[in-house]
One Martini backbone bead per residue (centre of mass of N, CA, C, O) as a GRO file, in nm:
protein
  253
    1UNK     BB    1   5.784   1.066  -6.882
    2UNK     BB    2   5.814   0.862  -6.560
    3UNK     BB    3   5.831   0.939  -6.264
    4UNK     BB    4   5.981   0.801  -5.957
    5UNK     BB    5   5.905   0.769  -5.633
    6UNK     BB    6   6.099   0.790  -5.317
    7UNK     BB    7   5.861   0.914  -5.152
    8UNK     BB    8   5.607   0.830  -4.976
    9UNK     BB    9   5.503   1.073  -4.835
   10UNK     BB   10   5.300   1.295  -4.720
   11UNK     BB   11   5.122   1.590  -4.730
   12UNK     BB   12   5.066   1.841  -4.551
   13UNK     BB   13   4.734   1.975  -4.492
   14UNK     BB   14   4.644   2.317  -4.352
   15UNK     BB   15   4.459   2.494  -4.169
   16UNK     BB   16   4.431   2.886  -4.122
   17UNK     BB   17   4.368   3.145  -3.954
   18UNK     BB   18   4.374   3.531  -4.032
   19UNK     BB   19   4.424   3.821  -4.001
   20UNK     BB   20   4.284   4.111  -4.161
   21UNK     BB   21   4.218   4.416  -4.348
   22UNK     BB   22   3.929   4.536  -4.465
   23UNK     BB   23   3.834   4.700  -4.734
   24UNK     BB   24   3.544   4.928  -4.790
   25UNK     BB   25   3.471   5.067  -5.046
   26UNK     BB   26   3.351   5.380  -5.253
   27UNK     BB   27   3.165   5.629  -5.468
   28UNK     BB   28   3.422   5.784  -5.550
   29UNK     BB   29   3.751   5.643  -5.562
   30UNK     BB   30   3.888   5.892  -5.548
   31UNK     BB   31   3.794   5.991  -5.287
   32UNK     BB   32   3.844   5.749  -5.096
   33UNK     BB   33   4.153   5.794  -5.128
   34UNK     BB   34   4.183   6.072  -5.001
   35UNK     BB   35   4.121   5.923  -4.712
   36UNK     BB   36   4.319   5.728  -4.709
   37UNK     BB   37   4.568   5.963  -4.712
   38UNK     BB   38   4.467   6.074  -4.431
   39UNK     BB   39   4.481   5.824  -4.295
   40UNK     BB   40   4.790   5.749  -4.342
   41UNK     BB   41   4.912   6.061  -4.235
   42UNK     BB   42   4.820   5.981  -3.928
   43UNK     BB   43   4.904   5.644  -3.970
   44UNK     BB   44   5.136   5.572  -3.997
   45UNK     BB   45   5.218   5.247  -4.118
   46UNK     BB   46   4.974   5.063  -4.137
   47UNK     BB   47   5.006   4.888  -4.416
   48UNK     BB   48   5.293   4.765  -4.325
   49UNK     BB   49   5.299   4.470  -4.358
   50UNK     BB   50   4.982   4.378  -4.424
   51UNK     BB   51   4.704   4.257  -4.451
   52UNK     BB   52   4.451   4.297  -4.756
   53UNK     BB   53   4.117   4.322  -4.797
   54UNK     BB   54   3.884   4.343  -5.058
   55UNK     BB   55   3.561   4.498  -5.077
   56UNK     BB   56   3.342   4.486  -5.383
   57UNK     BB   57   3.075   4.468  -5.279
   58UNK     BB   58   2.837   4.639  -5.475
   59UNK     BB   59   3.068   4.872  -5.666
   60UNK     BB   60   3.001   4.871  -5.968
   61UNK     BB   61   3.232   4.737  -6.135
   62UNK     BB   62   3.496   4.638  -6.359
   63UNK     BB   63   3.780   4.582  -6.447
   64UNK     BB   64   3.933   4.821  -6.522
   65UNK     BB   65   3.850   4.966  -6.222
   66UNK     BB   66   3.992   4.728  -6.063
   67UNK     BB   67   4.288   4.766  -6.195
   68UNK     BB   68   4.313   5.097  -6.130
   69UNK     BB   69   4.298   5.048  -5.855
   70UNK     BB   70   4.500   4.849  -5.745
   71UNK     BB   71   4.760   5.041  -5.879
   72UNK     BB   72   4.684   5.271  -5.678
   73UNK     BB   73   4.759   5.142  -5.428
   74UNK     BB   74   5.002   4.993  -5.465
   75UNK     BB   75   5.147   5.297  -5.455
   76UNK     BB   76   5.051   5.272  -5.118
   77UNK     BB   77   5.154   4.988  -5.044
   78UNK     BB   78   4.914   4.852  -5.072
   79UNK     BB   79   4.858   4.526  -4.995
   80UNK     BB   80   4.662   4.242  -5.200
   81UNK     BB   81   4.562   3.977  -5.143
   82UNK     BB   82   4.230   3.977  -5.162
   83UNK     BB   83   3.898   3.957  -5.342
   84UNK     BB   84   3.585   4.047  -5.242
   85UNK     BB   85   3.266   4.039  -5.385
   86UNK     BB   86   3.338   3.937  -5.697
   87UNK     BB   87   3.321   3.929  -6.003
   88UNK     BB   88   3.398   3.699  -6.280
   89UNK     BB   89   3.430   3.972  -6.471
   90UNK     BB   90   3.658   4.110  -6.305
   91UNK     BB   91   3.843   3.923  -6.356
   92UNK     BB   92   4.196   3.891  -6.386
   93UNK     BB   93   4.539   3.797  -6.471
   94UNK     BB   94   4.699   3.884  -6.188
   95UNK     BB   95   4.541   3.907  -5.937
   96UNK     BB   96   4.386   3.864  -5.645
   97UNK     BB   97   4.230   3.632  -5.507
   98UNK     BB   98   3.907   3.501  -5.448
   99UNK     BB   99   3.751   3.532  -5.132
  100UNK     BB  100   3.574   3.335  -4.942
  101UNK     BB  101   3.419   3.310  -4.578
  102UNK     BB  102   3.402   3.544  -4.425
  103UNK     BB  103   3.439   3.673  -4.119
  104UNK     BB  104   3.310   3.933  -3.872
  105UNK     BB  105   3.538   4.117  -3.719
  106UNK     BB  106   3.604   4.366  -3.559
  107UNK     BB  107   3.735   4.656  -3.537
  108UNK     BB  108   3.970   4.870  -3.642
  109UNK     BB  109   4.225   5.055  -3.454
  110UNK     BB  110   4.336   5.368  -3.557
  111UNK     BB  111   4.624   5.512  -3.526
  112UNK     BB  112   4.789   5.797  -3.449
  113UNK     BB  113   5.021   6.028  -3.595
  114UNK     BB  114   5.220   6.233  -3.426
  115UNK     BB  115   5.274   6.573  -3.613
  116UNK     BB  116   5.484   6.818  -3.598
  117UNK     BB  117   5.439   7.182  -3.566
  118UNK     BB  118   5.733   7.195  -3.757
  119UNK     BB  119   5.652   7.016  -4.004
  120UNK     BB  120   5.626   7.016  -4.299
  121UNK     BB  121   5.454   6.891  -4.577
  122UNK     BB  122   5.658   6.754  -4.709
  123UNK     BB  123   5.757   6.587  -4.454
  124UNK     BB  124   5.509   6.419  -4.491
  125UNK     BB  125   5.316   6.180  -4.556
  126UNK     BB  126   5.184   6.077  -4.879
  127UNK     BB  127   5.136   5.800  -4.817
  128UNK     BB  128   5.097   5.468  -4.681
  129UNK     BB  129   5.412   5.480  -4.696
  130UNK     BB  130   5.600   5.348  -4.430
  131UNK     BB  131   5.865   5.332  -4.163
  132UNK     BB  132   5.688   5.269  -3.940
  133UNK     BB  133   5.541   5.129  -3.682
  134UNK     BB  134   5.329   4.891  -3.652
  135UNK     BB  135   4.999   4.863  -3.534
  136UNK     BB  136   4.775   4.723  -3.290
  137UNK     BB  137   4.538   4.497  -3.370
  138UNK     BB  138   4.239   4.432  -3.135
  139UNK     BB  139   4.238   4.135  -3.172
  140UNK     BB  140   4.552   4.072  -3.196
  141UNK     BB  141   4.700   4.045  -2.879
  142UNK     BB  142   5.026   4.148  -2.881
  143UNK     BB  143   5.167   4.034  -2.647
  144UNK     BB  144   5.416   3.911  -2.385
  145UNK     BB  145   5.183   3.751  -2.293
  146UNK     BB  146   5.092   3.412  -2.254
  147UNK     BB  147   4.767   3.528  -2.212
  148UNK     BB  148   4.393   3.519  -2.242
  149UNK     BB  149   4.096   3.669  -2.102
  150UNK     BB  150   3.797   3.629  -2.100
  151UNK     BB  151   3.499   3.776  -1.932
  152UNK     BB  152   3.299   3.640  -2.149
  153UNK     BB  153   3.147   3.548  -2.357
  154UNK     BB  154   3.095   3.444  -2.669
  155UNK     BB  155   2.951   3.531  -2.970
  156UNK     BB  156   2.802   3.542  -3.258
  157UNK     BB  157   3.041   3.649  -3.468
  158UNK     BB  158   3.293   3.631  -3.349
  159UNK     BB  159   3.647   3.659  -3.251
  160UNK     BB  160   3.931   3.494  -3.118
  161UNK     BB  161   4.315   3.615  -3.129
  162UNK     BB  162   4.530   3.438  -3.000
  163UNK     BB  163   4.904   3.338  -3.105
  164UNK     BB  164   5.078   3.377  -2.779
  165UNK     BB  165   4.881   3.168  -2.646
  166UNK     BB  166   4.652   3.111  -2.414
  167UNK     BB  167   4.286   3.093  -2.370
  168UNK     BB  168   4.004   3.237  -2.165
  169UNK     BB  169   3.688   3.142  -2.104
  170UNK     BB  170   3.451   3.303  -1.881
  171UNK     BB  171   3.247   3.072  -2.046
  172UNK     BB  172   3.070   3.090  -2.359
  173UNK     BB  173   3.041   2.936  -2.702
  174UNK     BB  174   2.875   3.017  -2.992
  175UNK     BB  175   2.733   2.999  -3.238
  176UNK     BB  176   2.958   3.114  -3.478
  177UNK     BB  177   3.189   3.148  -3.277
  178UNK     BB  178   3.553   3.174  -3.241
  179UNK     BB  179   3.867   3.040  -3.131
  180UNK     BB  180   4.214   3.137  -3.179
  181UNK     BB  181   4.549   3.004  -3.088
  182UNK     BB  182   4.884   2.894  -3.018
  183UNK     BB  183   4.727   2.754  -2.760
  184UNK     BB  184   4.553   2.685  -2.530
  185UNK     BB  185   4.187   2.604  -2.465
  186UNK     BB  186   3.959   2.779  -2.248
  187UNK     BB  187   3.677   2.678  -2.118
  188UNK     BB  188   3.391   2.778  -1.876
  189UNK     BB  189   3.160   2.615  -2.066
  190UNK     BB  190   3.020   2.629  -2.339
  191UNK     BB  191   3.109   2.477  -2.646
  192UNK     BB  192   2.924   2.571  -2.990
  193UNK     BB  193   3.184   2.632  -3.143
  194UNK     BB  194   3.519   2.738  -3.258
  195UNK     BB  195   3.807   2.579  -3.226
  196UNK     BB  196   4.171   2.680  -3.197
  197UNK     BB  197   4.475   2.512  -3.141
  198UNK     BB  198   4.775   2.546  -3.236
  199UNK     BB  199   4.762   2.753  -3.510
  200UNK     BB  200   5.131   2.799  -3.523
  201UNK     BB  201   5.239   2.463  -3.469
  202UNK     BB  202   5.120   2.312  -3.171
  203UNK     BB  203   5.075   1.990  -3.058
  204UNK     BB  204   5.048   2.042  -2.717
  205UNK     BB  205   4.762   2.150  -2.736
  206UNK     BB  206   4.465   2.225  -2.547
  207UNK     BB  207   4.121   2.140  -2.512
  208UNK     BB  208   3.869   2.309  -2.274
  209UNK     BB  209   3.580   2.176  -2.187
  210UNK     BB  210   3.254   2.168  -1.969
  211UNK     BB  211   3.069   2.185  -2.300
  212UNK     BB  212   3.039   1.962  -2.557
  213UNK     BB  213   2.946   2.145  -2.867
  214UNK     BB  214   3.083   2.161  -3.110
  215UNK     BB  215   3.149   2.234  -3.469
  216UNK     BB  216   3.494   2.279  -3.413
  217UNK     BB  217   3.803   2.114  -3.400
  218UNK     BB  218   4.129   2.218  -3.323
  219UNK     BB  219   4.481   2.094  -3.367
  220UNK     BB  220   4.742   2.165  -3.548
  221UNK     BB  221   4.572   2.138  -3.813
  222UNK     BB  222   4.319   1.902  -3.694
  223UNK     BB  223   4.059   1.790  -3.774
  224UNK     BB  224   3.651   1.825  -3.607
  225UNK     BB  225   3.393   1.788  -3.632
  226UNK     BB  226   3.057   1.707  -3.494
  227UNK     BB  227   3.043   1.403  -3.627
  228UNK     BB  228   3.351   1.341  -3.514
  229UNK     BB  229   3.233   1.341  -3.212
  230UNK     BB  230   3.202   1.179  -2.961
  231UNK     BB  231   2.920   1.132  -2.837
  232UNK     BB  232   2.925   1.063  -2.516
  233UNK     BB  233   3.104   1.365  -2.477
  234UNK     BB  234   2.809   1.533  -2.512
  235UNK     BB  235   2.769   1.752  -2.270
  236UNK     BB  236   3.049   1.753  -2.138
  237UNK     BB  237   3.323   1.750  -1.985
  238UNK     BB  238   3.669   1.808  -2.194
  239UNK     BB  239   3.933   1.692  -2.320
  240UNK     BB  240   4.209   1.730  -2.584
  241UNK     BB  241   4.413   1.619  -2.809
  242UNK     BB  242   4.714   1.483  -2.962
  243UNK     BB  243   4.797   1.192  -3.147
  244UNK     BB  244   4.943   1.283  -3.367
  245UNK     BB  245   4.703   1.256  -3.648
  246UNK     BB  246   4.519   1.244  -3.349
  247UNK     BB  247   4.213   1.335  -3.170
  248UNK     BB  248   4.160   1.335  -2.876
  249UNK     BB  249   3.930   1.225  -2.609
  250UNK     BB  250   3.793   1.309  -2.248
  251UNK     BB  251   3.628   1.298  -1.947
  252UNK     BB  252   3.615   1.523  -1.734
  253UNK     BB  253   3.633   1.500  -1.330
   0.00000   0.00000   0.00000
């Protein structure tokens, strides 16, 4: 039976970026866990509700001791979204999805939680689930600020992430590195990488650089490759913006 659509309306569909905590273990991966554990119990609370990537490159493991680590982890309430550098031989069905193109990102700074010198043993975190607040990823300046400003370039194979309102970079944006913002994105040199304003849904976000090379620019999840930028704008100041499901440009005065 042929069932007829009454809605003709297509679906939107976006692309998003989001940081996530990537673990890469070592072997032999109970060793490894116990580390997990006193990281955990310095850190209350870090894995709480976080996303977590798996990168299991070159652990040479099989399918058996990675689906017994995963439900280690599990215990630990460490919650794995996707599972990076895994051989098709690896995965079996109701794994959590393998991930490929992920960029390099800076450390996270793993903060301390002070544990009372009277304390016992039995009252300590034992595993990585606990109820304390979730502490503050480094990279993603989550703070009451409506904005974020770097004082430097961004270099190739950075990330700037800041989701709670416009980024200015006081500088140049270099090739493969990108900037990736909740409001608008201001460049003070050459965008020669890749920008994404209005990031978490804001149509009205826009991109602003003094010379437009961009690898990619994005508002509110409508993307432009470098190939789709018009061309007499390349190398000019360009302000970017939506119109409906059109990314406009014009060279700024």
């Amino acid at each position: 039976m042929t069932e007829v659509l009454t809605d003709s309306r297509s679906i939107r569909i976006k692309g998003r970026s989001f940081l996530a905590v990537v673990l890469s273990p070592d072997l032999p991966l109970d060793d490894w866990l116990v580390r997990l554990d006193d990281l955990a119990a310095r850190s209350a609370g870090f894995f709480l509700n976080r996303p977590v990537v798996l990168d299991v490159e070159g652990l040479g493991i099989n399918r058996a001791e990675l689906t017994e680590f995963l439900d280690k982890l599990a215990d630990r309430n460490v919650r794995i979204m996707g599972i990076e550098g895994a051989k098709p031989s690896m995965i079996s069905p109701g794994m959590p999805p393998v991930l490929k193109g992920g960029r390099p990102a800076g450390d996270v700074e793993v903060p301390e939680t002070e544990v009372p010198d009277d304390k016992t043993a039995e009252d300590r975190p034992e595993t990585a689930a606990s109820h304390a607040p979730a502490p503050t990823v480094a990279q993603d300046s989550r703070s009451s600020h409506p904005s974020l400003v770097i004082n430097e370039p961004v270099r190739s194979g950075q990330s700037i992430i800041f989701t709670e309102g416009d980024v200015t970079v006081v500088g140049s944006v270099a090739s493969g590195a990108e900037v990736i913002a909740g409001g608008s994105v201001h460049i003070y040199g050459a965008l020669r990488g890749r920008a994404m304003a209005g990031s978490v849904g804001n149509a009205s976000a826009r991109i602003f650089c003094r010379k437009l090379e961009a690898e990619l620019i994005a508002i509110d999840g409508i993307y432009k490759m470098a190939e789709d930028l018009p061309p007499e704008l390349l190398g000019k100041p360009v302000q970017l913006w939506l119109e409906g499901d059109a990314v406009m440009a014009e060279k700024l005065n």
